[in-house]
C-alpha atoms as a printed R data frame, in Angstrom:
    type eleno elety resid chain resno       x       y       z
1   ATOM     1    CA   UNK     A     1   0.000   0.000   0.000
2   ATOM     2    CA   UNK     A     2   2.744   2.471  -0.661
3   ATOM     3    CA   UNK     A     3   2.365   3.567  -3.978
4   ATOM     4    CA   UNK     A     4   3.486   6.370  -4.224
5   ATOM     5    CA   UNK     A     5   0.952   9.363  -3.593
6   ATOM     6    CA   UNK     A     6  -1.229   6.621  -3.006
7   ATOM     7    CA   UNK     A     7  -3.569   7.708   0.359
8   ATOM     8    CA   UNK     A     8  -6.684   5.981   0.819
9   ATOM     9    CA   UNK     A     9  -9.681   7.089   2.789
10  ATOM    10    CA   UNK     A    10 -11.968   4.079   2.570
11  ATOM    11    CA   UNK     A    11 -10.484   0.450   2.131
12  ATOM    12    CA   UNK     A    12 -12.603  -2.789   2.353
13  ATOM    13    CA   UNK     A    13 -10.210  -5.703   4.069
14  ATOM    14    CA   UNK     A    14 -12.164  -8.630   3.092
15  ATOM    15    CA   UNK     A    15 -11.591 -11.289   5.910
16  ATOM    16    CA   UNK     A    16 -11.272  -9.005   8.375
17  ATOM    17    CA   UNK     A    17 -12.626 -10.540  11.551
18  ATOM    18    CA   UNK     A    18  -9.628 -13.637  10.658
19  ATOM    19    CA   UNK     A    19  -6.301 -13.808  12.870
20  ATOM    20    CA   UNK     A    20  -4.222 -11.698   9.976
21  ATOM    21    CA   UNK     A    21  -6.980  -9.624   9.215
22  ATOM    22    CA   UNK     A    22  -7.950  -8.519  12.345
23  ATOM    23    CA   UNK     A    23  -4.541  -7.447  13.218
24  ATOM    24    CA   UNK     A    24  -4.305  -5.249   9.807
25  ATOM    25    CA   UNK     A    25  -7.690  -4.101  10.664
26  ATOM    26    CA   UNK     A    26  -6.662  -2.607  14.227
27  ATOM    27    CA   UNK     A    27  -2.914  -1.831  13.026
28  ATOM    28    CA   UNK     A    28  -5.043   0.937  10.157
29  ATOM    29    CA   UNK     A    29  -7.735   1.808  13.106
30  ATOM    30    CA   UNK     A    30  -5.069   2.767  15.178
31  ATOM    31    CA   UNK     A    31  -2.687   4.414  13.300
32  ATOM    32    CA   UNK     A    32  -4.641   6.160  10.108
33  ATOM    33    CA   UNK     A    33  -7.839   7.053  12.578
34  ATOM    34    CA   UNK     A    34  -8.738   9.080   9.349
35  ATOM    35    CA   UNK     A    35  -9.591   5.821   7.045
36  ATOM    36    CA   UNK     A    36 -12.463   4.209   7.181
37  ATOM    37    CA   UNK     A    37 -12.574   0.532   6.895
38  ATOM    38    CA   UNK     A    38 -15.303  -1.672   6.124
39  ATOM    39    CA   UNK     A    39 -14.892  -4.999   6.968
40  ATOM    40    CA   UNK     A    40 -16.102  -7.950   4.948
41  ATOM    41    CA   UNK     A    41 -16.025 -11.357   6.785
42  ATOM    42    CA   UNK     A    42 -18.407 -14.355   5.896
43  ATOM    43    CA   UNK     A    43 -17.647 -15.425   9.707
44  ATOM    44    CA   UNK     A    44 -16.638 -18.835   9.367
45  ATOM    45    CA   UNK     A    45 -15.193 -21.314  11.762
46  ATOM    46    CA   UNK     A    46 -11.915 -19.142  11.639
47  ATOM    47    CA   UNK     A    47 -13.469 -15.954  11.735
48  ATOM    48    CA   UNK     A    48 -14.270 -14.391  14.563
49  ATOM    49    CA   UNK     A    49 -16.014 -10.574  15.074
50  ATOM    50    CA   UNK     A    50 -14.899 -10.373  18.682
51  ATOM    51    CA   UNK     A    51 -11.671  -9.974  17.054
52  ATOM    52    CA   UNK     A    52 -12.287  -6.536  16.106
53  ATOM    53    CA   UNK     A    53 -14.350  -5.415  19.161
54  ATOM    54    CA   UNK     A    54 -13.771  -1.809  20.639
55  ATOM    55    CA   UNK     A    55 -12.578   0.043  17.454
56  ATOM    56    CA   UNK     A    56 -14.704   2.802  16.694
57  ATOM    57    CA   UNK     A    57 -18.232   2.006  15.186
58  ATOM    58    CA   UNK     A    58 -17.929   5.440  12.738
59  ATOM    59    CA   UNK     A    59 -14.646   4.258  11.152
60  ATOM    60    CA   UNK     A    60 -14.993   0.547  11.149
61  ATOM    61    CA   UNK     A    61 -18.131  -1.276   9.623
62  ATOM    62    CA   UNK     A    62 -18.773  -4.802   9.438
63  ATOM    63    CA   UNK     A    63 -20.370  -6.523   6.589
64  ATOM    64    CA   UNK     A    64 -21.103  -9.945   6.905
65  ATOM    65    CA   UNK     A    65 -21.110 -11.455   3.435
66  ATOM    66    CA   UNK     A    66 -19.661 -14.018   1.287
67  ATOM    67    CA   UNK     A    67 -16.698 -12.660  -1.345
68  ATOM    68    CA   UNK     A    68 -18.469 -15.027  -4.046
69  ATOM    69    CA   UNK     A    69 -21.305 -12.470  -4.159
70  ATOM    70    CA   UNK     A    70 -21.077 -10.256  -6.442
71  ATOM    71    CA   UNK     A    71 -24.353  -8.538  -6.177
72  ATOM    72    CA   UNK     A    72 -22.772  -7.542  -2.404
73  ATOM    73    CA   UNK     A    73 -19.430  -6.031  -4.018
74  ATOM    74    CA   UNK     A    74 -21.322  -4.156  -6.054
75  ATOM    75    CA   UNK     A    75 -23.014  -2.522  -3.177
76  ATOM    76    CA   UNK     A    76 -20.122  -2.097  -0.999
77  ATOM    77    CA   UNK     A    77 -17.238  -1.385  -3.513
78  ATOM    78    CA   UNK     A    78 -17.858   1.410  -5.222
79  ATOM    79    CA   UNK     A    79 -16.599   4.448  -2.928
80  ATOM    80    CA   UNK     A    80 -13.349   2.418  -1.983
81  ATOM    81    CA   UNK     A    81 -10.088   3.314  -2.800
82  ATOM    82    CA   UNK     A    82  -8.412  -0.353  -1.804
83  ATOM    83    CA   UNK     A    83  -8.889  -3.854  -1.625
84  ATOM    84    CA   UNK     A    84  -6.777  -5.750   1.132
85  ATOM    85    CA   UNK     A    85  -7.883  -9.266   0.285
86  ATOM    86    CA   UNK     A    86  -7.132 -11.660   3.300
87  ATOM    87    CA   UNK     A    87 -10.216 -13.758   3.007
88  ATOM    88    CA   UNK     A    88  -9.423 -17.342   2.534
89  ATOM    89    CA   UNK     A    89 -10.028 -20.962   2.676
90  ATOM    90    CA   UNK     A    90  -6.638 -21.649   4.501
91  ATOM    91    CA   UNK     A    91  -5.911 -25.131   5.835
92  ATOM    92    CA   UNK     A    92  -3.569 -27.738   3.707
93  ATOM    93    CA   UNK     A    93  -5.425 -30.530   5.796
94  ATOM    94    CA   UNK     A    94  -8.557 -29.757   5.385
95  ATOM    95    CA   UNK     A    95  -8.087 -28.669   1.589
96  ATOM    96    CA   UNK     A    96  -7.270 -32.934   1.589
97  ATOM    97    CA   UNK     A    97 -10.445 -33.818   2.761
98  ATOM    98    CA   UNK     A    98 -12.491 -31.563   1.381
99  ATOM    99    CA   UNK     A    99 -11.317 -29.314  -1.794
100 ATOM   100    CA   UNK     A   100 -14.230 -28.007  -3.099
101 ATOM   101    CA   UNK     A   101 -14.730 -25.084  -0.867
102 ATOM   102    CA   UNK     A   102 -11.034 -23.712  -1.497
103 ATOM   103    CA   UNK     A   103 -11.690 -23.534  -5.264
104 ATOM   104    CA   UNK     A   104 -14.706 -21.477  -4.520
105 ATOM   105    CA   UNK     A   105 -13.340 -19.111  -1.638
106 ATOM   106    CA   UNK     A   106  -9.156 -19.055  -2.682
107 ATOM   107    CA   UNK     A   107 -10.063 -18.721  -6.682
108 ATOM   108    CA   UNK     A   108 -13.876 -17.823  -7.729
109 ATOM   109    CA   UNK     A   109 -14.153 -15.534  -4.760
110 ATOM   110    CA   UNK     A   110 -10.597 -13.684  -5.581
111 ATOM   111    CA   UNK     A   111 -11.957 -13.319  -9.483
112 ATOM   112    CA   UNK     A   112 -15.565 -11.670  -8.142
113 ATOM   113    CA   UNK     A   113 -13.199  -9.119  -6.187
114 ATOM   114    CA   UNK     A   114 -11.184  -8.359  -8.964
115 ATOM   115    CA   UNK     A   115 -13.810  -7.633 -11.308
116 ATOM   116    CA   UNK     A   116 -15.307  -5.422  -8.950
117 ATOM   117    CA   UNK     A   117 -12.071  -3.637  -8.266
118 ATOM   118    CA   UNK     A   118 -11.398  -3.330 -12.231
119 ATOM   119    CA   UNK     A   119 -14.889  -2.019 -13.001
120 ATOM   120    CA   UNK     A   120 -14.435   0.981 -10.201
121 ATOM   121    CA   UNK     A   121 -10.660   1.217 -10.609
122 ATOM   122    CA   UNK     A   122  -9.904   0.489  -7.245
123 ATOM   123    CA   UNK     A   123  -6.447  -0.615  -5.632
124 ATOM   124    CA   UNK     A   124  -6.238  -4.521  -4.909
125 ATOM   125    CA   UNK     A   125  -3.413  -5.985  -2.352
126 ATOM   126    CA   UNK     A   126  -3.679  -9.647  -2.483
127 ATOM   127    CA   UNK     A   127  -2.514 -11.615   0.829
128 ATOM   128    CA   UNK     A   128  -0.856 -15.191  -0.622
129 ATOM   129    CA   UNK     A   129   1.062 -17.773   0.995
130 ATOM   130    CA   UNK     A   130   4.337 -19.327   0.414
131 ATOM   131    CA   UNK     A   131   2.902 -22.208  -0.210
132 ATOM   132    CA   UNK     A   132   2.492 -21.480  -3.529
133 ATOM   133    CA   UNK     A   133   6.205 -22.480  -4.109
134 ATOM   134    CA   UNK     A   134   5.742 -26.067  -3.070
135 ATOM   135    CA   UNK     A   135   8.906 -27.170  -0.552
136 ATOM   136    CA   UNK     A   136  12.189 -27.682   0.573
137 ATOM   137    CA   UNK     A   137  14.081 -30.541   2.274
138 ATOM   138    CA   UNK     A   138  15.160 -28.934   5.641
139 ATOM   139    CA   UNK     A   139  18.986 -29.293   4.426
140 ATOM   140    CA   UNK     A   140  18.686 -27.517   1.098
141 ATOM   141    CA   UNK     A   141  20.574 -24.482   0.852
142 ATOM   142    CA   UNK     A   142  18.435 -23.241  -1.533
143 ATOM   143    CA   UNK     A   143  16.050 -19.952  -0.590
144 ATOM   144    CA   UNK     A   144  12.941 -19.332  -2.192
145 ATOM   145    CA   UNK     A   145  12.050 -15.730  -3.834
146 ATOM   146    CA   UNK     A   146   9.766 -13.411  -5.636
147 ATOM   147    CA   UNK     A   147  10.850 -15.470  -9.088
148 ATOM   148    CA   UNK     A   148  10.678 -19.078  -7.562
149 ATOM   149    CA   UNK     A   149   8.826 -21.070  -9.742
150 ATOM   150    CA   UNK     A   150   5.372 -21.816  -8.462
151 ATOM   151    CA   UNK     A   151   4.998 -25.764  -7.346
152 ATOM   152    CA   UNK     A   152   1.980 -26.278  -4.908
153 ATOM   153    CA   UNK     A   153   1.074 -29.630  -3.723
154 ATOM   154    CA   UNK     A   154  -1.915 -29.563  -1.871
155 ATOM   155    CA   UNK     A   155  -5.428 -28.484  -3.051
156 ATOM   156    CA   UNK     A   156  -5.012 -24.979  -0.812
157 ATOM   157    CA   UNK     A   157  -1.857 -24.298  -2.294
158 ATOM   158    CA   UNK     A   158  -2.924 -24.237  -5.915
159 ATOM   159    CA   UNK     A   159  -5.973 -22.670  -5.271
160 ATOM   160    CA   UNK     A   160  -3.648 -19.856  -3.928
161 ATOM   161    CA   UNK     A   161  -1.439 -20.350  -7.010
162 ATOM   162    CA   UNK     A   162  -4.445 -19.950  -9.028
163 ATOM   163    CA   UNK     A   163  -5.648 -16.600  -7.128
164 ATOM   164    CA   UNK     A   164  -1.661 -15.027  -7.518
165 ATOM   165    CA   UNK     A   165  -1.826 -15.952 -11.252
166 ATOM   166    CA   UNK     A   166  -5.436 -14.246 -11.507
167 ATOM   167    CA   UNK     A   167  -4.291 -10.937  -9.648
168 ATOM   168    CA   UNK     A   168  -1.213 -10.912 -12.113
169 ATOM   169    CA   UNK     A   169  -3.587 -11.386 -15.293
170 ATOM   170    CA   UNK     A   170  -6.182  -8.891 -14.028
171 ATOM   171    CA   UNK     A   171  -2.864  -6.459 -13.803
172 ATOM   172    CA   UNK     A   172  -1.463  -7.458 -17.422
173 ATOM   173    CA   UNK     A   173  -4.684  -7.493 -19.542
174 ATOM   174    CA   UNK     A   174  -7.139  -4.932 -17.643
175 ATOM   175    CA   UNK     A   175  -4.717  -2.561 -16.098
176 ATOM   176    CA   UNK     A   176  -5.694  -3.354 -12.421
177 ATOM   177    CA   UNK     A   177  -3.337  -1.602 -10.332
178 ATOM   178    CA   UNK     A   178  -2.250  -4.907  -7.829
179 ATOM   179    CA   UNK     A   179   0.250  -6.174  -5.640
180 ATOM   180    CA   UNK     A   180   0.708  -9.608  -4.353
181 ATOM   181    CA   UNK     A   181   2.451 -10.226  -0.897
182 ATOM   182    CA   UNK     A   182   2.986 -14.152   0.278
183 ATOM   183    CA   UNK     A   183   3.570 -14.855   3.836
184 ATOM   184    CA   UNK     A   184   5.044 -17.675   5.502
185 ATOM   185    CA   UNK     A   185   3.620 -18.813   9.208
186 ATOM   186    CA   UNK     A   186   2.238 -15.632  10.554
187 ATOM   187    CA   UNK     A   187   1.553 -16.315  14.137
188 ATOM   188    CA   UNK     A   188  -0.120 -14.008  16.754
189 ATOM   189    CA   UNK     A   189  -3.256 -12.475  18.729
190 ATOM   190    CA   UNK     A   190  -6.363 -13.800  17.532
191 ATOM   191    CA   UNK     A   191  -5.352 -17.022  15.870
192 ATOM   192    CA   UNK     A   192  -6.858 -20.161  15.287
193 ATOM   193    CA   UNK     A   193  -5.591 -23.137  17.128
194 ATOM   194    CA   UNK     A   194  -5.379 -25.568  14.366
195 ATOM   195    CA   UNK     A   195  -2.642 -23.057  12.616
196 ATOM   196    CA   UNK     A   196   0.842 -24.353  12.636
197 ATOM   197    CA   UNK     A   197   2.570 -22.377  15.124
198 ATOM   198    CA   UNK     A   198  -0.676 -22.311  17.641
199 ATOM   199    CA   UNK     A   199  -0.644 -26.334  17.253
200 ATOM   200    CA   UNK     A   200   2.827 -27.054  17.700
201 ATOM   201    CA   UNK     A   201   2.435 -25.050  21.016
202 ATOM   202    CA   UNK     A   202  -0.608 -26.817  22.129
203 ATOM   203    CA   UNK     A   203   0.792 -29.893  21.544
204 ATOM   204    CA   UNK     A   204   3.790 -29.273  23.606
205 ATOM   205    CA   UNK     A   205   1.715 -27.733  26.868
206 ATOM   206    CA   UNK     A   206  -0.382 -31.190  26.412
C-alpha cells in the first residue's frame, strides 16, 4: 500500500474478523484514525467478530457477506479506494479432505473481487502464501524468492497459485493496479488453534 501518492480514505479488508486480518484491521484503526474501513467477513469457523471489538463504530463497519457475491461487491465497492484481500479458505489438511470449498473461496471468490475492483478502478493488495512455491528438504541451501517457480502440492496451495496468477492477469490485460504479498507462518493475537505455530504449542503444553 505504498504507492506512491497513493492515500486511501476508505479500504474494504475482506476477511477481516480472521487472525491476519484482524490485526491489519486494528494496526489501520489505530494508526490512520482518518480511514475508514469496512470490513467484509463471511464469519466462518476461523473468523471471529470479537476480534475486532472496541474500534470505533464510525470508522470501522462490518459486513457480513460471502466474497463469491457479487451482487454484495457491487453494493459495498464502489466508494473504496483499496482492496486488502485476506479472506481465505486456509488449511492444507482440510483442503485434503475436502477441496471443493477452497476452489470457490481461494479462486472464484478472488476473481468476483477483482472484477469489482477493475470495473471501479480500485487498488487490490492480495494476501498469498508461500505455499504457492511447493517445498524444501530442511537441508537444502536453496532460498525461495519473488521469481521461484510456483509448485503447490496440496489443493489450498494451488488454489492460492491460481488466485496469484489471476491478480497478475487482471494487472497485465485490464490494467488493475495490484500487488501480491505471500507470507510464511504468521503467528499471533487472535489465531486459530489448528494453525501451525498455535498447534505445535498446544501440543507441547499437552
Amino acid at each position: 500500500m505504498s504507492e506512491q501518492g497513493f492515500k486511501p480514505k476508505h479500504i474494504l479488508v475482506t476477511g477481516g474478523c480472521g487472525f491476519i486480518g484482524a490485526n491489519f484491521v486494528r494496526y489501520v484503526a489505530r494508526n490512520h484514525p482518518d480511514v475508514h474501513i469496512t470490513v467484509l467477513d463471511k464469519l466462518t469457523y476461523a473468523g471471529n467478530p470479537a476480534n475486532i471489538d472496541g474500534l470505533p463504530q464510525s470508522q470501522v463497519e462490518l459486513v457480513i457477506g460471502d466474497i463469491c457475491d457479487a451482487s454484495l461487491l457491487e453494493r459495498i465497492v464502489p466508494g473504496c479506494d483499496a482492496i486488502v484481500h485476506f479472506a481465505a479458505e486456509s488449511h492444507n489438511d482440510n483442503s485434503i479432505f475436502d477441496p471443493e470449498p477452497f476452489i470457490r473461496t481461494n479462486v472464484e471468490g478472488t476473481m468476483r473481487l477483482l472484477e469489482a475492483a477493475c470495473k471501479y478502478d480500485v487498488r487490490f493488495h492480495h494476501i498469498s502464501t508461500d505455499e504457492v512455491y511447493g517445498d524444501l528438504a530442511l537441508d537444502d541451501p536453496a532460498r525461495f524468492g519473488e521469481n521461484s517457480a510456483y509448485r503447490p502440492s496440496s489443493p489450498y496451495s494451488a488454489s492460492k497459485a491460481a488466485s496469484d496468477h489471476l491478480v497478475r492477469a487482471w494487472t497485465r490485460t485490464y490494467g488493475l493496479r495490484a500487488t501480491i504479498s505471500n507470507c510464511s507462518n504468521n503467528y499471533g493475537p487472535y489465531q486459530h488453534v489448528e494453525k501451525f505455530i498455535p498447534r505445535q504449542i498446544t501440543s507441547i503444553l499437552d
